[in-house]
C-alpha positions in Angstrom: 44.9 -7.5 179.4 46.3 -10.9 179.5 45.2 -14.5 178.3 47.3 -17.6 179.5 47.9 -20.2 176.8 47.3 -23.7 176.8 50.8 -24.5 178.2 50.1 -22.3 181.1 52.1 -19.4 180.1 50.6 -16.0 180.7 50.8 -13.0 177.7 50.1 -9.7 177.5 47.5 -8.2 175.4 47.4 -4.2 173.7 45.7 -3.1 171.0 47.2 0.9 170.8 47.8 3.3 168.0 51.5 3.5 168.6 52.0 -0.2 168.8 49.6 -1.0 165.6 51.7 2.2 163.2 54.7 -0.5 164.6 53.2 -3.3 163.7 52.6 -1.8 160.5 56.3 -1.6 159.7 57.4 -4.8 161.1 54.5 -6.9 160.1 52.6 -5.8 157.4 50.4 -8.5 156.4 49.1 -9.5 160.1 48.8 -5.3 160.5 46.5 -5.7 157.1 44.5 -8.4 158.3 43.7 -6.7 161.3 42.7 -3.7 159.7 40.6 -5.4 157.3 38.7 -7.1 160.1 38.4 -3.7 161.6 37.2 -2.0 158.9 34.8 -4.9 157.2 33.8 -6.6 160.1 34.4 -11.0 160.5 33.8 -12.6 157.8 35.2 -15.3 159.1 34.3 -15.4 162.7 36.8 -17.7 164.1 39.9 -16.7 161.7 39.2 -13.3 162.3 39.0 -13.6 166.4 42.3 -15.0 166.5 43.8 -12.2 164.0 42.4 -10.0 166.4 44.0 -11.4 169.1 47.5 -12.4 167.2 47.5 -9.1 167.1 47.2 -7.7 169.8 50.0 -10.6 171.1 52.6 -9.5 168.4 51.2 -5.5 170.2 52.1 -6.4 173.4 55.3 -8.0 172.4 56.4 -4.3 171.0 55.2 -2.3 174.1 57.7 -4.7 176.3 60.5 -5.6 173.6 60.2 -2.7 171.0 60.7 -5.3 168.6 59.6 -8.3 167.3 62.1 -10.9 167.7 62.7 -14.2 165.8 61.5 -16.4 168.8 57.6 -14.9 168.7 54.9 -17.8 167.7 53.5 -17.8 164.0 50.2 -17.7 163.4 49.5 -21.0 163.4 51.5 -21.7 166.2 49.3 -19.0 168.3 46.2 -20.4 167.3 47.0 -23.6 168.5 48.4 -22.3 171.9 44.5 -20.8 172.8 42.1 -22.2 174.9 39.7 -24.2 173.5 37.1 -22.0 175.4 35.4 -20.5 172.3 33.0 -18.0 174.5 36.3 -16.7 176.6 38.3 -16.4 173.4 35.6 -13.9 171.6 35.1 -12.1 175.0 38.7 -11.7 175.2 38.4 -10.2 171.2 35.3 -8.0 172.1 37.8 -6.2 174.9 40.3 -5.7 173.3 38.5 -3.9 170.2 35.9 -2.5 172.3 37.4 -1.8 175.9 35.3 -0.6 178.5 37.4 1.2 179.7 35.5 5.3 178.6 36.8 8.2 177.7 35.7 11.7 178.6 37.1 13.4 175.4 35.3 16.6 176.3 37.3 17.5 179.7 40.9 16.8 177.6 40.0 19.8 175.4 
């Protein structure tokens, strides 16, 4: 999945379990917050969004890099790189932590 920021420039989006243990390692607190999100639900809907989505950034900067490099945005910097489009940014959230994309789990056993 992709999103293209406010400067035009298009990123790519992944939320996997193999990218997130990674993420784990190399950045704990944003893996935390994401988990916490997960687990809890929003508590603050538009924080939370974007964590969801920072994540899934700093995600698909491991698939293609294997690593987090210096030059990545912040937080902040992410945040203020979105769209203003509320409705596509929480669509783009809903994907990624609900894809619907289905599995048939019973015909891989």
């Amino acid at each position: 999945m992709n999103i293209v920021l406010e400067n035009g420039e298009k990123i790519n989006l992944t939320l996997n379990f193999g990218r997130l243990l990674q993420l784990k390692k190399e950045n704990k607190p944003i893996y935390e917050k994401y988990n916490k999100v997960l687990a809890n639900g929003a508590k603050d809907v538009i924080e939370d969004t974007i964590i969801v989505i920072y994540t899934a950034y700093l995600c698909g900067i491991l698939e293609k890099d294997k690593v987090l490099k210096d030059n990545i945005l912040s937080f902040e910097q992410f945040a203020e790189a979105l769209p203003p489009n509320f409705v596509e940014i929480n669509n783009i959230c809903q994907e990624l932590i609900t894809p619907k994309k289905k599995m048939d789990l019973e015909s891989r056993s």
